[in-house]
Structures are given as C-alpha cells and as structure tokens.
Backbone as a chain_set.jsonl record, in Angstrom:
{"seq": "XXXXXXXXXXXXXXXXXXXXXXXXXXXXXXXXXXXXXXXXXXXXXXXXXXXXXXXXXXXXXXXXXXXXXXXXXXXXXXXXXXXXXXXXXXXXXXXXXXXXXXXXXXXXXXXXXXXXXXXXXXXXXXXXXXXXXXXXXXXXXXXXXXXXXXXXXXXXXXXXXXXXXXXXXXXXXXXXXXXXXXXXXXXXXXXXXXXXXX", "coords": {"N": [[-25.485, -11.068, -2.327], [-23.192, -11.085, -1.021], [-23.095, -13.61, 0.202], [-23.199, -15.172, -1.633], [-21.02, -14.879, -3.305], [-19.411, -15.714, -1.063], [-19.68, -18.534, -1.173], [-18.937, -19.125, -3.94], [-16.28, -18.489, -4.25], [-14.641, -20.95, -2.714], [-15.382, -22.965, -4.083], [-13.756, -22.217, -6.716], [-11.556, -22.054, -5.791], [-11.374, -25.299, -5.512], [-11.75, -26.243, -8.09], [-9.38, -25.171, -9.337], [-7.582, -26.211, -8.269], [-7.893, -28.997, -9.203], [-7.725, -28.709, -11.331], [-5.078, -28.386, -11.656], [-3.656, -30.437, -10.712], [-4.563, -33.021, -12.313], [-2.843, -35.71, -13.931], [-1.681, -36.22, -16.945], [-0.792, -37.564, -20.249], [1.98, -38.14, -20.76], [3.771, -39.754, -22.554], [2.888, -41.982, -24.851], [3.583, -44.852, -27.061], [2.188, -46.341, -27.486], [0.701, -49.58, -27.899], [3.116, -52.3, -28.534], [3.252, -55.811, -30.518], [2.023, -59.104, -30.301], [3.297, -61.399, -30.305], [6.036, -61.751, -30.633], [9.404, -60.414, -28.815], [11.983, -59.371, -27.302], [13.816, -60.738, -24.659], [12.729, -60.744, -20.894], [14.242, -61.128, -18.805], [16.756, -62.616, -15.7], [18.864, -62.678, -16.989], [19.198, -60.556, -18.65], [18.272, -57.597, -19.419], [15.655, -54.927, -19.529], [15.45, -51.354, -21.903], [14.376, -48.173, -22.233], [14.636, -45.162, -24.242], [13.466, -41.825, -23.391], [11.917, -38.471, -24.125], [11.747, -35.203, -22.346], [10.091, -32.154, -23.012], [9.793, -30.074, -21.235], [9.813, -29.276, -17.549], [8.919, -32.292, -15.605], [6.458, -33.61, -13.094], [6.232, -36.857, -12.567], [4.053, -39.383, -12.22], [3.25, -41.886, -13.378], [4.33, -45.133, -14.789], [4.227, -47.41, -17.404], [4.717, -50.533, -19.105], [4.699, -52.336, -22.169], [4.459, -55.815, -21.617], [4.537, -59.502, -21.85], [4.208, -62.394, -20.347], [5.973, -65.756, -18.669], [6.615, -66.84, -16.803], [5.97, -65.744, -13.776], [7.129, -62.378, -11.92], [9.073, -60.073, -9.798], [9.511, -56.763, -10.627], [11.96, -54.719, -11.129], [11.656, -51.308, -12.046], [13.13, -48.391, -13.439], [14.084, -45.311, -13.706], [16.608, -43.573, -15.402], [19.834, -41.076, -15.815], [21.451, -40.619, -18.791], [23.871, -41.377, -20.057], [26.969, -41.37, -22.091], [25.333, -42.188, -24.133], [24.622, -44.697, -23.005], [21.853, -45.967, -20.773], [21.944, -44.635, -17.18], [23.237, -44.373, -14.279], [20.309, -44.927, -11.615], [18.084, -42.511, -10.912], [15.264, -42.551, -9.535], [13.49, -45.14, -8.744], [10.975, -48.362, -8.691], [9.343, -50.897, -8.128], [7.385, -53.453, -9.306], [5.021, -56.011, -9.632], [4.44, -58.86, -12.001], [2.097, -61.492, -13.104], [2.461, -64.971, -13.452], [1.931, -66.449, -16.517], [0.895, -64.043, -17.823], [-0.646, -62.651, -20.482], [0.222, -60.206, -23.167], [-0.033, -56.898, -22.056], [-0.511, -53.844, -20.91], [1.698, -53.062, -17.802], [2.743, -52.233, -14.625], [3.51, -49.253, -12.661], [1.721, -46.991, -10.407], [1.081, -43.939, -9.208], [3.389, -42.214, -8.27], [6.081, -40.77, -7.697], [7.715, -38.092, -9.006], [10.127, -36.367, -9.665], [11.443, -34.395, -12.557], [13.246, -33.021, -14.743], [13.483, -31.257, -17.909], [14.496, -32.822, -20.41], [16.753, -35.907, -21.639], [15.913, -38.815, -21.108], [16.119, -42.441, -19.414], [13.918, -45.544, -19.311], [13.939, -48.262, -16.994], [13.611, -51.902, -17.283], [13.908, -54.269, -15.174], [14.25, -57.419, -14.286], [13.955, -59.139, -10.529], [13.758, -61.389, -9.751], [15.204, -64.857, -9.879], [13.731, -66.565, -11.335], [12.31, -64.909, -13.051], [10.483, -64.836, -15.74], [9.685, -63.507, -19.131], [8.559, -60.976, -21.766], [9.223, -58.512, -23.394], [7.684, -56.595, -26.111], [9.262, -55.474, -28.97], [8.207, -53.546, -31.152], [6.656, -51.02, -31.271], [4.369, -48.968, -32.101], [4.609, -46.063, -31.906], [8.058, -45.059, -31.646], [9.665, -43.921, -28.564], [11.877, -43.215, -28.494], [15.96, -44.442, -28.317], [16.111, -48.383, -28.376], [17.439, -50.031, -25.837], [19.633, -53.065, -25.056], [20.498, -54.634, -22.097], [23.119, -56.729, -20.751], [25.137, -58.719, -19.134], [25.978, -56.956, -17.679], [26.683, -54.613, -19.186], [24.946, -52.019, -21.325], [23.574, -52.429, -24.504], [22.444, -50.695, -27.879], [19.848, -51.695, -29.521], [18.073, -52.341, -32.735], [14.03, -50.62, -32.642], [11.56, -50.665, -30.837], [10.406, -50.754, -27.338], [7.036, -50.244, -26.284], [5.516, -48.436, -24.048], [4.445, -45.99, -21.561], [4.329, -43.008, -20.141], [3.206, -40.85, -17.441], [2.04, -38.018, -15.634], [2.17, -34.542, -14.617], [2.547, -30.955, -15.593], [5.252, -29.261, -14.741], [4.421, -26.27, -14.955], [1.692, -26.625, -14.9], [-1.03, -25.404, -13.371], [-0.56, -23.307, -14.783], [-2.512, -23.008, -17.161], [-5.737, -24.032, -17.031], [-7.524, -27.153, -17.533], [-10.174, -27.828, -19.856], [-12.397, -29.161, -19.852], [-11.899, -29.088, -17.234], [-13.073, -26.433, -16.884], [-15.42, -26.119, -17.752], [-16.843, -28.134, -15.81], [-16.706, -25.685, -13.688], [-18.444, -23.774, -14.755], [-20.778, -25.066, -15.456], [-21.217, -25.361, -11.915], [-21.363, -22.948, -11.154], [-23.268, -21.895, -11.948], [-25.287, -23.163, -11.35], [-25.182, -22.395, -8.531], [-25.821, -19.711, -9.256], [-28.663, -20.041, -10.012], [-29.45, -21.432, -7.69], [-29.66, -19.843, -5.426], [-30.674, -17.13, -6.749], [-33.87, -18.594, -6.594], [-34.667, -18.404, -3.87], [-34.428, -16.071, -3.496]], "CA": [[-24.305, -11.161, -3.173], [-22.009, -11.761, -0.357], [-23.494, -14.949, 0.516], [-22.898, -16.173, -3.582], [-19.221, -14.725, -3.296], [-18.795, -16.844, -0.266], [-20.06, -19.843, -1.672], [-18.167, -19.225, -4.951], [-14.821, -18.598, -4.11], [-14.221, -22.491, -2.408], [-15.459, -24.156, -5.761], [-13.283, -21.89, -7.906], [-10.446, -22.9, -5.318], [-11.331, -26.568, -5.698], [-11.766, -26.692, -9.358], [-7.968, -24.551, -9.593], [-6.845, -27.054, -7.454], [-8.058, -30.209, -9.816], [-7.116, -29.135, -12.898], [-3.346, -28.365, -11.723], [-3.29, -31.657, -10.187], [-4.671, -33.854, -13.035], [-1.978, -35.938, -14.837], [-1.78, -36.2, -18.15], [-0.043, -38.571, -20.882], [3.407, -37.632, -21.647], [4.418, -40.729, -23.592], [2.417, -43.052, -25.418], [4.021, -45.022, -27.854], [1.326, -47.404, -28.567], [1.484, -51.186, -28.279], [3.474, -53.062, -29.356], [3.204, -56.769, -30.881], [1.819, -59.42, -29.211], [3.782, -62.831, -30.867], [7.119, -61.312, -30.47], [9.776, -59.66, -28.645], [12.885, -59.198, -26.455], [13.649, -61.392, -23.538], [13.018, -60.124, -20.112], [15.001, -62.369, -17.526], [17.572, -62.794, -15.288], [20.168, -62.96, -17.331], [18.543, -59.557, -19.895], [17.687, -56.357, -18.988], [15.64, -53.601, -21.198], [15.319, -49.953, -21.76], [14.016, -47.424, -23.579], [14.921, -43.656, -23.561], [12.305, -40.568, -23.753], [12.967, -37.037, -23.986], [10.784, -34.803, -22.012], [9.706, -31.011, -23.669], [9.603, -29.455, -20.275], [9.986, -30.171, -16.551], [7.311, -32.695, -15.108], [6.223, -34.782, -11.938], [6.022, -38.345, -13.269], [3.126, -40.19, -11.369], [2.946, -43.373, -13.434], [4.848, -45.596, -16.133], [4.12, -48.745, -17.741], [5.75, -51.407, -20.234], [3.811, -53.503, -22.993], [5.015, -57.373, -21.515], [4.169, -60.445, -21.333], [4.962, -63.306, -19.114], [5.715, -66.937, -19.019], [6.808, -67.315, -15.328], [5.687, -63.738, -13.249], [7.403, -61.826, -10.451], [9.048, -58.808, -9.381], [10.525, -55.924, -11.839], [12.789, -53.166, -10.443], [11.877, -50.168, -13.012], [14.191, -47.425, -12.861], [14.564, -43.701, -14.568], [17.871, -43.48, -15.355], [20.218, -40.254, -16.752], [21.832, -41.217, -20.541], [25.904, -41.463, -20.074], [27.468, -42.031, -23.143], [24.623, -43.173, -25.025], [23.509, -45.708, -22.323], [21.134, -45.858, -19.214], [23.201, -44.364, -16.172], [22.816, -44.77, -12.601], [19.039, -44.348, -11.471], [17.206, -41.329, -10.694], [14.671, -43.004, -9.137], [13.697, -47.26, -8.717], [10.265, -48.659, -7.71], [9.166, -52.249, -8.196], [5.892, -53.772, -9.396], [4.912, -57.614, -10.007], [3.649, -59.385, -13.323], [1.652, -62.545, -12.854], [2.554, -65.876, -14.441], [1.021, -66.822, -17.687], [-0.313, -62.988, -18.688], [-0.647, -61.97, -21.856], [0.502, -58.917, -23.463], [-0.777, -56.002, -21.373], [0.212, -52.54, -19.977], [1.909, -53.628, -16.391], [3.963, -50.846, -13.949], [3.621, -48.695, -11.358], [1.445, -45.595, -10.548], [1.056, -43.103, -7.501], [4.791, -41.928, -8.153], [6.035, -38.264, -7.381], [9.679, -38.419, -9.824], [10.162, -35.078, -9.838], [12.011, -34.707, -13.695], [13.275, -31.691, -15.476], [13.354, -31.663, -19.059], [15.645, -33.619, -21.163], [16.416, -37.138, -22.037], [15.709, -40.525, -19.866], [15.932, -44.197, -19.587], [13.155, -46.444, -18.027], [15.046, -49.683, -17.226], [12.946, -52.919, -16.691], [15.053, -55.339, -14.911], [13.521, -58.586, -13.157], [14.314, -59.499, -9.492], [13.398, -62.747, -9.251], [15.98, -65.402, -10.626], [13.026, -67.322, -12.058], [11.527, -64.414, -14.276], [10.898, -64.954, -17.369], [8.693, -62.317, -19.898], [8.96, -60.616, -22.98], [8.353, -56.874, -24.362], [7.319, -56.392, -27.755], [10.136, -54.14, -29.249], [7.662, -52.846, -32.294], [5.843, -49.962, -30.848], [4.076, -48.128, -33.437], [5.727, -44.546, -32.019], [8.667, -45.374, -30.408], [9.587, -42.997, -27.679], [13.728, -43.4, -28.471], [16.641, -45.686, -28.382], [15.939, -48.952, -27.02], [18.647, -50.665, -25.342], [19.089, -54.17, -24.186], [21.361, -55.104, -21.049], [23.433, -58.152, -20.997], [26.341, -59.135, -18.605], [26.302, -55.699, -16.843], [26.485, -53.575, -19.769], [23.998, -51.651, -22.317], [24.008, -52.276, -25.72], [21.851, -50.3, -28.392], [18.947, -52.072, -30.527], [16.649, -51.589, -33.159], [12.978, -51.022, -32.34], [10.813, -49.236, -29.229], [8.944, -50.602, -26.735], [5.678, -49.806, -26.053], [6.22, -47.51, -23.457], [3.718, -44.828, -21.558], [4.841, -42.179, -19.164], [1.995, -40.071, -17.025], [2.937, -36.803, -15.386], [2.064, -33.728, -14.449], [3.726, -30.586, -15.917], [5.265, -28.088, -13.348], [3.224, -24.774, -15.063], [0.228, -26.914, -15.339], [-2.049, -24.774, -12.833], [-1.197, -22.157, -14.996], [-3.51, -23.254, -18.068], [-6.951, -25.071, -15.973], [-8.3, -27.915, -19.144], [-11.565, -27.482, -20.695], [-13.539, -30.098, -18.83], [-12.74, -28.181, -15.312], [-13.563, -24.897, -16.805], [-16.494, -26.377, -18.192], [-17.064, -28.694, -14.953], [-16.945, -24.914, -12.604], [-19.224, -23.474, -15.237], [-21.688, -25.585, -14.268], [-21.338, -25.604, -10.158], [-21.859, -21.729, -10.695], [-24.581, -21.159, -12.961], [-26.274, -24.118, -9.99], [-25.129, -21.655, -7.97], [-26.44, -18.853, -8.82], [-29.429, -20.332, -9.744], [-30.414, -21.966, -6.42], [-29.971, -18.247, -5.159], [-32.282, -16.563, -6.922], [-35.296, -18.824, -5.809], [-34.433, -18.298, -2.825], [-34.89, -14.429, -3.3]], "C": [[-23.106, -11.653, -2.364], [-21.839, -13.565, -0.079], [-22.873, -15.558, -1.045], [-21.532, -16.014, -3.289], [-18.445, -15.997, -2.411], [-19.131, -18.399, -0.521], [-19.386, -20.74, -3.543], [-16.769, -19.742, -4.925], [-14.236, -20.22, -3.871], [-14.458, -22.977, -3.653], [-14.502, -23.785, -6.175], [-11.817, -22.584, -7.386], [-10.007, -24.619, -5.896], [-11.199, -26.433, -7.224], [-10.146, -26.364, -9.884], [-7.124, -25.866, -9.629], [-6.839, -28.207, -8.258], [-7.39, -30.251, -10.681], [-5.928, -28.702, -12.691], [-2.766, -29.868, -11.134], [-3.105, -33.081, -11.005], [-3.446, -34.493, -13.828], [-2.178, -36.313, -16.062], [-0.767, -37.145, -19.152], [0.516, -38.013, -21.036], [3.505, -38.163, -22.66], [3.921, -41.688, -23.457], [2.594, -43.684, -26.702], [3.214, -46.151, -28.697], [1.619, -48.918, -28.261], [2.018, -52.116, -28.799], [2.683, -54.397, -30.072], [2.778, -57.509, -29.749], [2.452, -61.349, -29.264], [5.561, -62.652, -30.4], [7.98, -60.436, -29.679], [11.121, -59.635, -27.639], [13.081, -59.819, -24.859], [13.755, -60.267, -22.489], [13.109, -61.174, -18.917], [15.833, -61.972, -16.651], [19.035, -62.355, -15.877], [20.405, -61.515, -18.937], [17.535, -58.812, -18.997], [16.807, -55.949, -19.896], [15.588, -52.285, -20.717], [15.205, -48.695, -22.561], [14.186, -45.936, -23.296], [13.642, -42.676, -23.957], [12.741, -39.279, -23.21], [11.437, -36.214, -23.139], [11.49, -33.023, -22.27], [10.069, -30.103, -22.626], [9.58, -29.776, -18.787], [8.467, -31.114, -15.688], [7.678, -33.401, -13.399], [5.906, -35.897, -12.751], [4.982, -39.245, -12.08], [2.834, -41.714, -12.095], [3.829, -43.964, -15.019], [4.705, -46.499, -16.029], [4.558, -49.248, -19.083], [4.435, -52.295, -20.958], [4.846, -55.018, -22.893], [4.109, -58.119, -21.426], [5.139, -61.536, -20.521], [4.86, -64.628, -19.263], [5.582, -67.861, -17.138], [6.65, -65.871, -14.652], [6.98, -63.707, -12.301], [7.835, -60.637, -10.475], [10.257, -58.0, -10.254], [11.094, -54.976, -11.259], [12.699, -52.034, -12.52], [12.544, -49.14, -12.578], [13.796, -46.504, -13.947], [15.457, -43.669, -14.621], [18.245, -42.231, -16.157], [20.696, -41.068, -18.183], [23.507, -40.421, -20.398], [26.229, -42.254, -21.048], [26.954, -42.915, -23.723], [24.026, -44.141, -24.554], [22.769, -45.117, -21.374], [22.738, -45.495, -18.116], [22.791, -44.885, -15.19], [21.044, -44.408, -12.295], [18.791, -43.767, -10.6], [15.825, -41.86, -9.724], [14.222, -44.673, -9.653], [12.098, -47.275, -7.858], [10.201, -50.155, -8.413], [7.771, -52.575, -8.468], [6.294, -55.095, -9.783], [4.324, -58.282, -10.842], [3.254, -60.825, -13.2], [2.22, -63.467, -13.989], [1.723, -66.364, -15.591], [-0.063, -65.419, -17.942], [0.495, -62.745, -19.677], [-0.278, -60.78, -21.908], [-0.304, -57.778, -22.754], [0.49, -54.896, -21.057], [0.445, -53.084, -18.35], [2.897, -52.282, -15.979], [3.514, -50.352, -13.011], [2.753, -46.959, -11.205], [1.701, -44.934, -9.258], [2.519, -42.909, -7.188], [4.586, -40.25, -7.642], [7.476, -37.843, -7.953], [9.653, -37.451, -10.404], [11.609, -34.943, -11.052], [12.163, -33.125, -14.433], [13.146, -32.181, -17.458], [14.591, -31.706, -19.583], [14.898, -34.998, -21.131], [16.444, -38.085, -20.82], [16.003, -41.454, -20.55], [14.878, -44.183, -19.284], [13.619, -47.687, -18.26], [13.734, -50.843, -16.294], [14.454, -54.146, -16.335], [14.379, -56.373, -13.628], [14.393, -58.612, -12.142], [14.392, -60.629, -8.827], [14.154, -63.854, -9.992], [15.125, -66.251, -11.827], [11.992, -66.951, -13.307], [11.82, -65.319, -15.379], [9.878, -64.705, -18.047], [9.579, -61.818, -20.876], [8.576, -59.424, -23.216], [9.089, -56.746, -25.355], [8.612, -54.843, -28.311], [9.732, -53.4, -31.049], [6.247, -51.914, -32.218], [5.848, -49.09, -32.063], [4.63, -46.748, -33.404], [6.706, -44.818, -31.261], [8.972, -44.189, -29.73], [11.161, -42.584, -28.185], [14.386, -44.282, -28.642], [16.163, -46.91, -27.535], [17.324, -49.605, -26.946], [18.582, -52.434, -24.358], [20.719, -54.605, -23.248], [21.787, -56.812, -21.013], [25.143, -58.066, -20.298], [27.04, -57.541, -18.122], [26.507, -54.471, -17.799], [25.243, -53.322, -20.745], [24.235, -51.936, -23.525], [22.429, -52.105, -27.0], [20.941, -50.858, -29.753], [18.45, -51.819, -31.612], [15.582, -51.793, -32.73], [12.668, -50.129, -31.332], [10.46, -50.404, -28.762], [8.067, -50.282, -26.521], [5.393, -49.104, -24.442], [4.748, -46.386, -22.927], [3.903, -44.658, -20.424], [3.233, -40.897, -18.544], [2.51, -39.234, -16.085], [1.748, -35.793, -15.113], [3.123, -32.465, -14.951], [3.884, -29.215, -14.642], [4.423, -26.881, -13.814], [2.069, -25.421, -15.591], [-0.892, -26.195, -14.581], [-1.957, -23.791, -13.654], [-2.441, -22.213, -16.221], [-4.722, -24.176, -17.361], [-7.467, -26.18, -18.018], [-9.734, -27.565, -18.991], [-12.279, -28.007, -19.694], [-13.494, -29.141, -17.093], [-13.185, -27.44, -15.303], [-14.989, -25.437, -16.641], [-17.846, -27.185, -16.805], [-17.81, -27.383, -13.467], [-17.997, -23.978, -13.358], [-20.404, -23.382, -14.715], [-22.122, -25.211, -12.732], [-21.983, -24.258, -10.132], [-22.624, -21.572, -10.952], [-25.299, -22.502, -12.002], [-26.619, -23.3, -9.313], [-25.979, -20.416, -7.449], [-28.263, -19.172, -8.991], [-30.237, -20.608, -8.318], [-30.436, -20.416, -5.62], [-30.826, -17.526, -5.439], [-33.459, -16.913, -7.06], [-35.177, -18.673, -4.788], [-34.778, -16.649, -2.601], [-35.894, -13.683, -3.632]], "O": [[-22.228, -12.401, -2.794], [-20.91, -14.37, -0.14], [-22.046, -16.464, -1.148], [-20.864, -17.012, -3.02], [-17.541, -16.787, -2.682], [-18.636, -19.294, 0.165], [-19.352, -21.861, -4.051], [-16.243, -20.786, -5.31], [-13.48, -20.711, -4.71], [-13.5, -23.447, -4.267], [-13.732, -24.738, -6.296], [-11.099, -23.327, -8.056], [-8.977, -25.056, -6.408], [-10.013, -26.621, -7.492], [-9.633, -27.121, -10.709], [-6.383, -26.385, -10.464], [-5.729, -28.738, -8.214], [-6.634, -31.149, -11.052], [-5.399, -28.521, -13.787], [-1.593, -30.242, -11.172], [-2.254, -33.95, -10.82], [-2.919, -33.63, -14.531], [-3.239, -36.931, -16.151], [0.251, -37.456, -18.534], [0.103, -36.97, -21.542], [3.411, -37.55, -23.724], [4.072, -42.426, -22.484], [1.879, -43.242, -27.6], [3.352, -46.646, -29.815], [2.754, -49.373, -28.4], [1.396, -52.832, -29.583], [1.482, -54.206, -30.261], [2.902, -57.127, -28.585], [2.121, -62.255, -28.499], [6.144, -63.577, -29.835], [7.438, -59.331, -29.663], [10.736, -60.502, -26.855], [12.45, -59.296, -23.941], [14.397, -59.23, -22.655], [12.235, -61.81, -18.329], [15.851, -60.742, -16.607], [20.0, -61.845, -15.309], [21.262, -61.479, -19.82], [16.58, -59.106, -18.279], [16.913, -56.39, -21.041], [15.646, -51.967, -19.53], [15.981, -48.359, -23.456], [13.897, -45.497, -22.182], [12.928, -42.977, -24.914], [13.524, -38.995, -22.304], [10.29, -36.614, -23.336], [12.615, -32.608, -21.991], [10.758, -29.173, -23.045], [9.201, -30.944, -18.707], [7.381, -30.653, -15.336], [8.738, -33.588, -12.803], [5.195, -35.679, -13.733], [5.525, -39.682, -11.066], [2.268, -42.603, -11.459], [3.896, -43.324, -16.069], [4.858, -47.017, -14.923], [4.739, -48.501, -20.045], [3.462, -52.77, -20.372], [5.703, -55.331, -23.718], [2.985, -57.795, -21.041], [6.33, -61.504, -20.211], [3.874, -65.031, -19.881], [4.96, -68.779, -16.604], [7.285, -64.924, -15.115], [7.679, -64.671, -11.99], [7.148, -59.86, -11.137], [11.412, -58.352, -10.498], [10.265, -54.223, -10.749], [13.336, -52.094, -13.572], [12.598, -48.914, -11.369], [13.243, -46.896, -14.974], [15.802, -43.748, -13.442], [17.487, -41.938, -17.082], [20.17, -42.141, -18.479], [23.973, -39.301, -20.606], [25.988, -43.459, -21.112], [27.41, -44.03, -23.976], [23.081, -44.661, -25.147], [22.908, -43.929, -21.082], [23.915, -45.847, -18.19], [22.005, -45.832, -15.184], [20.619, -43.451, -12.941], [19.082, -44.136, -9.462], [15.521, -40.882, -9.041], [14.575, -45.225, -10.695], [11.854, -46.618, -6.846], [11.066, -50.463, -9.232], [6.928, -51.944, -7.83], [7.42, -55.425, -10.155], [3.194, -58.462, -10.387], [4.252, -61.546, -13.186], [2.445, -63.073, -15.133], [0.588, -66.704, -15.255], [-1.273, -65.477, -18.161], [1.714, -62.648, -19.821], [-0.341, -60.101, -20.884], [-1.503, -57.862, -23.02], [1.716, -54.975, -20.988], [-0.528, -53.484, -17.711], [3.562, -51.565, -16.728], [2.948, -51.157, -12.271], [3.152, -45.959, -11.803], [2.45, -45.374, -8.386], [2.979, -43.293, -6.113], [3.808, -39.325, -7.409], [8.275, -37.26, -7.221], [9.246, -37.385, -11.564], [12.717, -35.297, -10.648], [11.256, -32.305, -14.574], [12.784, -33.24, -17.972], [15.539, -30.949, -19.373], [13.745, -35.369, -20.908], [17.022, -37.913, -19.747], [16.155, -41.552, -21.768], [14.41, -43.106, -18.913], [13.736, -48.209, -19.369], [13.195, -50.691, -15.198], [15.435, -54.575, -16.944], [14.125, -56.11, -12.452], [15.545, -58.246, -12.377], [14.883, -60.889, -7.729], [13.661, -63.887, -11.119], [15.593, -66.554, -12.925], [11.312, -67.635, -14.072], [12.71, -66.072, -15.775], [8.929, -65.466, -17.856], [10.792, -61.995, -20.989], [7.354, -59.273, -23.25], [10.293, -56.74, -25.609], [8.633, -53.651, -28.006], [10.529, -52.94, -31.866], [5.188, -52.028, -32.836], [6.759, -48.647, -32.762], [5.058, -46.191, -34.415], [6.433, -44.874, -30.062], [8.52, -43.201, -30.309], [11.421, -41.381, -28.159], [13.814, -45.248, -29.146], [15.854, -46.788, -26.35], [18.141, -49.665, -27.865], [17.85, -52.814, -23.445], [21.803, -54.812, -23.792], [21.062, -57.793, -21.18], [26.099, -57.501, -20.83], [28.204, -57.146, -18.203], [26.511, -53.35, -17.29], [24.523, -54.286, -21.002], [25.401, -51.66, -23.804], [21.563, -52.975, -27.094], [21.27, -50.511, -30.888], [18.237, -50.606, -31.611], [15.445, -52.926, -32.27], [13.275, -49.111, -30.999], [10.156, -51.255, -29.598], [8.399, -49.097, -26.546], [4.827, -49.951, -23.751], [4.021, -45.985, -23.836], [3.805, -45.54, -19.57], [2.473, -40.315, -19.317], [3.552, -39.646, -15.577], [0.574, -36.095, -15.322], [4.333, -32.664, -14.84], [3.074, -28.556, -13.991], [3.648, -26.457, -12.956], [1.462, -24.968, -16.56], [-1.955, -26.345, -15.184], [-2.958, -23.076, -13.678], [-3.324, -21.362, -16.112], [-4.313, -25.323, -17.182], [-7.611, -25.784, -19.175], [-10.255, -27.056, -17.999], [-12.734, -27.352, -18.756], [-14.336, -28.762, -16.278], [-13.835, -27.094, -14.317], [-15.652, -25.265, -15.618], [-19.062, -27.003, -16.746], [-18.71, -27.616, -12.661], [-18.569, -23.249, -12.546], [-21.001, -22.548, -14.035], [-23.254, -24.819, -12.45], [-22.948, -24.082, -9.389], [-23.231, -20.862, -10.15], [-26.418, -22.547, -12.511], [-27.808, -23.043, -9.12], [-26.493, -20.077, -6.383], [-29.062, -18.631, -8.228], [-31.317, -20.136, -7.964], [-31.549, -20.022, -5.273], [-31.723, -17.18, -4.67], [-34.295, -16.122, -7.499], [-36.308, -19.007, -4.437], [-35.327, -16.186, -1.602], [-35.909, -12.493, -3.319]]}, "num_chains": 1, "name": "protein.A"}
C-alpha cells in the first residue's frame, strides 16, 4: 500500500498541476465576414473592447483579418478612458503575410496578468506599407468597436471577430472533467498493475 501511495501521489500532483494550468476561451465572438470590412493601415487603427467576469492570465488573442500587403501589427490591451482605448497595459507584435485571406492571426504564449473589468485590444500596423482589413460583423460581438484615425478614437457600429484565451486566477480550484477523468484512468492502471504483481 505504501508503494501505491507513493506512486499515486506524483500523478495526482501532475494532473492538479494540468488542469490549473490549461487555458481556456474567454472570448469568442465568432467570425466575422469575409468580403468586407474596416481598413487596417497606416493611416487607421482598430479596437474592440471586452469585459472580463473575473480576474485572468491572458495567454493568447487573435483578430479575424485579412491582408492585401502583410507585415507587422503592434496589438495592445488597453484601459477604457472616457469611452476610448487608453494607454496600453500591455503591447506585443505579430506579422500577417501578404495576400492571406480571412483567418484568425495574433499572438500566443502571453502571461497579461488582467483583473476583471473592461478592455481594449488595439490592432495597429507598423509597417508604413500595411495594408489589411477586419471584418467588423462578428456574429457575438465582444463590445464597442472603435476605429482610430489621426491620433484619436472614434466609436463604430459593429464587432470584430475577436478571441481572447486565458487562464482564470481560481482555476486550480475547480480541476475539468477530462483531467479528472484523464487521473481516473492512470490510477485504476495503477492499481491494477499492483495487484498482479501480488
């Protein structure tokens, strides 16, 4: 019995350990359109706000664009000052190839440690020669969207297509189904291979 205990305990660790780690969809608003939609250039920002339930880690967000000329996007989190995007909370950068089609494009393997309330996410090209489009008829939108123009915000109709991935801070305390179900398993192996052995 000691021997099983000691051979238990590490799984139950590991499996603890998975399912507080796993991230999970916050915000999926669905894709948009794929004929239409909001310039994203040089000279045109965008941005869409989302409210979050509770405080999370944010490990990945992506935009429904397409592209005519690719290159490099500065996405941002921003607070919400007077109805617009504020200063950003955090900024990383990802790159959209020339001539793609409508697709999910962005950035994962974040760590944007987020309490709960409202956000931006601000797409804003880097490259003078962008030039792309996101679809601003997301079947759920997430919030306001907003489109940037000559240094300020100004408030749209419509969503982007929009999906936020996360972790929530009391997520170890509930483990999901699949790990229970996953350490289920390992044990009842467990104890099995044990008692041929005895």
């Amino acid at each position: 019995m000691r021997i099983l205990t000691r051979a238990v305990l590490p799984v139950i660790a590991s499996f603890a350990m998975l399912a507080s780690s796993q991230a999970a969809t916050i915000i999926d608003t669905g894709a948009g359109g794929t004929t239409s939609g909001y310039a994203l250039a040089s000279w045109q920002w965008l941005g869409n706000e989302f409210d979050l339930d509770k405080d999370y880690t944010i490990t990945g967000i992506n935009g429904w664009m397409s592209s005519w000329s690719g290159g490099a996007v500065q996405m941002n989190v921003t607070n919400i000052i007077a109805g617009k995007p504020g200063s950003a909370l955090y900024s990383t950068s990802f790159t959209i190839g020339a001539q793609q089609g409508s697709a999910w494009v962005g950035a994962s393997g974040l760590a944007w440690d987020l309490l709960a309330g409202t956000y931006a996410v601000t797409f804003t090209p880097t490259d003078s020669h962008f030039d792309a489009a996101m679809a601003f008829d997301a079947p759920s939108p997430s919030g306001q969207l907003h489109v940037g123009i000559g240094g300020d915000w100004y408030q749209v109709p419509g969503g982007l297509g929009l999906q936020v991935f996360g972790v929530a801070a009391d997520a170890g305390e509930v483990p999901e189904p699949a790990s229970l179900s996953l350490m289920a398993i390992a044990l009842a192996g467990i104890a099995a291979s044990r008692r041929k052995r005895a």
